[in-house]
C-alpha positions as CSV (number, residue, x, y, z in Angstrom):
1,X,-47.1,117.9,-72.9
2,X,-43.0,117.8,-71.8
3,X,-42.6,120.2,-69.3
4,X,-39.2,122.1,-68.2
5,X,-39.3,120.1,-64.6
6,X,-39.7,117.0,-66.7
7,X,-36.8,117.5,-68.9
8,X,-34.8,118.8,-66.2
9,X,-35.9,115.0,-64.4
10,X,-35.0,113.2,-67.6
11,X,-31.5,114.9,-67.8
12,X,-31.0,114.2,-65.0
13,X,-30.2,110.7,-65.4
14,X,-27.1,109.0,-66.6
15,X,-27.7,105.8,-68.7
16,X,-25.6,102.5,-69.5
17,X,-26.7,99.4,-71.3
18,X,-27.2,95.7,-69.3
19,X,-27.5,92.3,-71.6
20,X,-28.4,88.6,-69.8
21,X,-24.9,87.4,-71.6
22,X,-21.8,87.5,-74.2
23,X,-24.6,85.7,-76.7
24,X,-27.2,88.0,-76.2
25,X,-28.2,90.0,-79.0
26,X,-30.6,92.2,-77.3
27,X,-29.5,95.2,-74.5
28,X,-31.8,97.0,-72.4
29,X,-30.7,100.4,-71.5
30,X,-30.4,101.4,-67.9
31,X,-31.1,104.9,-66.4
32,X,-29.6,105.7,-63.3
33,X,-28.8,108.8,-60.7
34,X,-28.0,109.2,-57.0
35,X,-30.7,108.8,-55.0
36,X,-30.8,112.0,-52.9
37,X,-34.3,113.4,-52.4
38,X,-35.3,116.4,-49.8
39,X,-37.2,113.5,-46.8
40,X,-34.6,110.8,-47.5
41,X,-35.1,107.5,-45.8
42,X,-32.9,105.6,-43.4
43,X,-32.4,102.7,-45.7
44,X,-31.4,104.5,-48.3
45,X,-28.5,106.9,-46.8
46,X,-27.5,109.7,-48.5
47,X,-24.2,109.9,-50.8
48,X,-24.0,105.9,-51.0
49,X,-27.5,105.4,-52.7
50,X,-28.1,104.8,-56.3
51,X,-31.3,104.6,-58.1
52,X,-32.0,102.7,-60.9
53,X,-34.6,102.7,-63.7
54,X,-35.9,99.8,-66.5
55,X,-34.0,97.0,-65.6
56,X,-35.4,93.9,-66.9
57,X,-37.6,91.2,-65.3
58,X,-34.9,88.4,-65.8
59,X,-32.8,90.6,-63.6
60,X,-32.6,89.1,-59.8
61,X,-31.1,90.8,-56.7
62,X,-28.4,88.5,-57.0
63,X,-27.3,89.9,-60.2
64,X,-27.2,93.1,-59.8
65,X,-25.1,93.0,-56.4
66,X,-22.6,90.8,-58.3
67,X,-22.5,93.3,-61.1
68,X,-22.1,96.5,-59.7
69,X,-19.6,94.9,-57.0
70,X,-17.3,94.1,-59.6
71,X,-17.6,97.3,-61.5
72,X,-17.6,99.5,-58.3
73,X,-17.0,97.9,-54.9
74,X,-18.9,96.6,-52.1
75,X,-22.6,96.7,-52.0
76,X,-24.8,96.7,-49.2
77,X,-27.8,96.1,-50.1
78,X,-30.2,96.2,-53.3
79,X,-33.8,96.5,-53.8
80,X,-35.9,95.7,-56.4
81,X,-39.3,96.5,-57.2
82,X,-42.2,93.9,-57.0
83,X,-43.9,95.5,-60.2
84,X,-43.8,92.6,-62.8
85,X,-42.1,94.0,-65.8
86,X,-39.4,96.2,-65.9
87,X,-38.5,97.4,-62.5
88,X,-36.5,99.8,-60.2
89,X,-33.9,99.6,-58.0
90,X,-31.8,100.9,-54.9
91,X,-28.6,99.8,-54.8
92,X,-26.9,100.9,-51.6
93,X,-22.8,101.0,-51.5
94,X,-20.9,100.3,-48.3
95,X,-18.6,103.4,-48.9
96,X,-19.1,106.8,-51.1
97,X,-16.2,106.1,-53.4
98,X,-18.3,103.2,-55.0
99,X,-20.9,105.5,-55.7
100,X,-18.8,107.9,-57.2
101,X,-17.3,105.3,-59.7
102,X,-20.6,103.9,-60.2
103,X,-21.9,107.8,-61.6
104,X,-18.4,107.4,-63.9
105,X,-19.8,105.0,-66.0
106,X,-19.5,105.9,-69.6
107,X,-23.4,106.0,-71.2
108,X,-21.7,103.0,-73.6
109,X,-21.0,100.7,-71.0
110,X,-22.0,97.3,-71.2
111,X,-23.2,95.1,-67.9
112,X,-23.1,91.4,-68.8
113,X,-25.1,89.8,-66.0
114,X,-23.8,86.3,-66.9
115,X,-20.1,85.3,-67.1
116,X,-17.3,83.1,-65.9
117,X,-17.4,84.8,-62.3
118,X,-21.4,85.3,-62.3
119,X,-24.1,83.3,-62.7
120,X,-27.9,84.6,-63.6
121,X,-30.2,81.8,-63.3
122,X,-33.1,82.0,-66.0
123,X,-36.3,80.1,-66.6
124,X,-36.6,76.7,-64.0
125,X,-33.6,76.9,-62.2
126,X,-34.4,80.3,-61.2
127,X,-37.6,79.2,-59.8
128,X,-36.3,76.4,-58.3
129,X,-33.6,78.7,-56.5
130,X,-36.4,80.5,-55.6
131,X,-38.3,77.9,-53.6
132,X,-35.5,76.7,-52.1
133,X,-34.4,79.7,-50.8
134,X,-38.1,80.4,-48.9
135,X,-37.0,76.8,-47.2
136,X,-35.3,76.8,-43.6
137,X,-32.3,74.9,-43.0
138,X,-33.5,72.5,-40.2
139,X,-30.2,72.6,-38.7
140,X,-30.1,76.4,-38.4
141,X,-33.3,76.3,-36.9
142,X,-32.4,73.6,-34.6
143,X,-29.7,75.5,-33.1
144,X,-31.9,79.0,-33.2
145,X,-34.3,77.3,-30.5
146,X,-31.6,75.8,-28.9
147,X,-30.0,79.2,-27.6
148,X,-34.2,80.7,-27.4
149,X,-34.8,78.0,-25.1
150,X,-31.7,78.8,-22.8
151,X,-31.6,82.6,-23.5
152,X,-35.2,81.7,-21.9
153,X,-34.3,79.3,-19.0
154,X,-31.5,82.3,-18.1
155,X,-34.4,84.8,-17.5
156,X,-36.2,82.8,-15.3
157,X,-33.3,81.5,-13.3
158,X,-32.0,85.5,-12.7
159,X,-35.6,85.9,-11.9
160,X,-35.6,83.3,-9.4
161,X,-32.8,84.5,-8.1
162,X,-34.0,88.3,-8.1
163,X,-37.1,87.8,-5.9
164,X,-35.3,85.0,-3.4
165,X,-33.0,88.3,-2.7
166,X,-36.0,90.5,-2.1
167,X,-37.8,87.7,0.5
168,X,-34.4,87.5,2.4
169,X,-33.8,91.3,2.9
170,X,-37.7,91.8,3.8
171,X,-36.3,91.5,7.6
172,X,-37.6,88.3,7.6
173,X,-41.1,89.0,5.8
174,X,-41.8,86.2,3.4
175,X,-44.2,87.7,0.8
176,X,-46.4,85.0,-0.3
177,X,-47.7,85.1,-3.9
178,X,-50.4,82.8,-6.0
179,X,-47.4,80.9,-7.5
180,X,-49.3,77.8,-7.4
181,X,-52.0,79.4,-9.7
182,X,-49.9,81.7,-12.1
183,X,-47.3,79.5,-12.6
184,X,-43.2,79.7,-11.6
185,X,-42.5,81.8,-14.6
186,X,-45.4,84.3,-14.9
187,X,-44.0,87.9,-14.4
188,X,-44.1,89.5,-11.5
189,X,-47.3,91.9,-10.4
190,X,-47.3,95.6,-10.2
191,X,-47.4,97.5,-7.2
192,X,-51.0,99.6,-8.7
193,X,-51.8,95.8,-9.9
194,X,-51.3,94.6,-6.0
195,X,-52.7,97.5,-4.6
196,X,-56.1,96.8,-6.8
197,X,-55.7,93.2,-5.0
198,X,-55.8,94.4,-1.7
199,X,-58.4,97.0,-2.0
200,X,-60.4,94.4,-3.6
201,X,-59.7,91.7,-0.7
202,X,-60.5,94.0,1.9
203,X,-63.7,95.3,0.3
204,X,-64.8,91.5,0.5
205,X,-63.8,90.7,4.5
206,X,-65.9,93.9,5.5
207,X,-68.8,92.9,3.1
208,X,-68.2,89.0,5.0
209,X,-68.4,90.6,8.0
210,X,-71.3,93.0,7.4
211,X,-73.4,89.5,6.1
212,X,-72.2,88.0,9.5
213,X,-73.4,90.7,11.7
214,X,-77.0,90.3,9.7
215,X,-77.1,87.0,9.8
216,X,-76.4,87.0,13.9
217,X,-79.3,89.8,14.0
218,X,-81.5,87.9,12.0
219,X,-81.2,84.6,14.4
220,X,-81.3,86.9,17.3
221,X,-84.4,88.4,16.0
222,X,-86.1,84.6,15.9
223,X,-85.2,83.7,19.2
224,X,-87.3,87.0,20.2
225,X,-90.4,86.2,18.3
226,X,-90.5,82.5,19.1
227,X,-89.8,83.6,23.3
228,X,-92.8,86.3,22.4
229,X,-94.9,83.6,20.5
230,X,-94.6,81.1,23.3
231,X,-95.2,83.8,26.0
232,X,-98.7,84.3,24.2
233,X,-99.5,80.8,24.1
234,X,-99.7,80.5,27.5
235,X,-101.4,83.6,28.2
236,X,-104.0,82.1,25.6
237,X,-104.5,78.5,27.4
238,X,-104.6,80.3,31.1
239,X,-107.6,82.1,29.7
240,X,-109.0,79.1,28.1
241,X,-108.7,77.7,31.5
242,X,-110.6,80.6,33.1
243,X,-113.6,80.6,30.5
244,X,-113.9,76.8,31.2
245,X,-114.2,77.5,34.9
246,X,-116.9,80.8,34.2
247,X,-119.0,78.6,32.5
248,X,-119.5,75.1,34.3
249,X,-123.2,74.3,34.3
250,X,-125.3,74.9,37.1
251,X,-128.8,74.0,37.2
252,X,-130.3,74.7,40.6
């Protein structure tokens, strides 16, 4: 069942015709509008956005920013649908005035992707385009980590720098950090992150000294009882002694 919205929706589209070339005896109509919907999306601004309905597989990004460069100006940017079959597109204009000739295109128009200026790549050479484009230029990526790496050593150097300022104005204070264990270009702690170390460091010193105290008790303690154990000893042999004496034998 056609509803009024959908016919409204349908109307609401201009259409032209697109063929691969001047040979071609086959064209695929086009149906197109400005993209303006009520939460629009940042990459796909307002007044310079134009969408774009049934365009054919052979079709390529490429393509269609040629095309529509020619025929109306400066694109930005174009999007295309990763729905196999016919797909969609966003074609996005640098200025307003390329949109505006763009919705001027007579509904006979005829877009021929390939020409003497363009070239739409079909079939092998569009896959090997393709693959070729997914591979990085070695010498791009060469000089990419080159300015990384000193972007990197710059850093470090200002933070160098940074905290050698900080231990000279400490009046003389040198703050010493685990360097040696985290490394010269770790990032520096946080004051909650050395408060934690400190509470932490303190907690062990008084539990050291609490085991010391014990420990001094504890050897204290065995002095006592071996003073206490020899004290007995002696008590025991005197009266040893004595009960030797008490009971010498006496016959007469």
């Amino acid at each position: 069942m056609v509803t009024k919205a959908s016919k409204q929706n349908a109307t609401s589209f201009k259409t032209l015709w697109i063929r691969f070339d001047t040979d071609s005896s086959d064209k695929h109509q086009l149906f197109f509008k400005e993209h303006s919907v009520r939460n629009q999306e940042p990459e796909y601004p307002r007044n310079r956005t134009l969408f774009v309905l049934n365009i054919p597989p052979y079709v390529t990004v490429d393509c269609l920013n040629n095309a529509f460069t020619n025929l109306c100006g400066n694109v930005q940017s174009v999007t295309l649908s990763n729905t196999k079959g016919f797909k969609t597109a966003y074609i996005v204009f640098k200025k307003e005035s390329s949109l505006d000739k763009a919705m001027e295109l007579s509904k006979d128009f005829v877009i021929t992707l390939k020409n003497e200026k363009n070239i739409c790549l079909t079939g092998v050479k569009k896959w090997c385009k393709e693959y070729n484009d997914t591979l990085y230029d070695e010498q791009l990526m060469k000089k990419d980590i080159e300015e990384y790496i000193d972007l990197y050593d710059k850093r470090v150097q200002d933070r160098i720098a940074q905290e050698k300022a900080a231990d000279e104005s400490n009046n003389g204070w040198v703050t010493v950090t685990g360097k040696k264990k985290r490394g010269q270009f770790a990032p520096s702690r946080k004051e909650s992150t050395i408060g934690k170390v400190q509470q932490k460091e303190e907690q062990r010193k008084k539990k050291k000294q609490l085991l010391n105290f014990y420990t001094f008790q504890i050897r204290e303690s065995k002095k006592q009882n071996l003073a206490e154990l020899r004290k007995k000893f002696e008590l025991d042999k005197k009266r040893l002694q004595e009960l030797k004496q008490k009971r010498t034998f006496k016959p007469f």
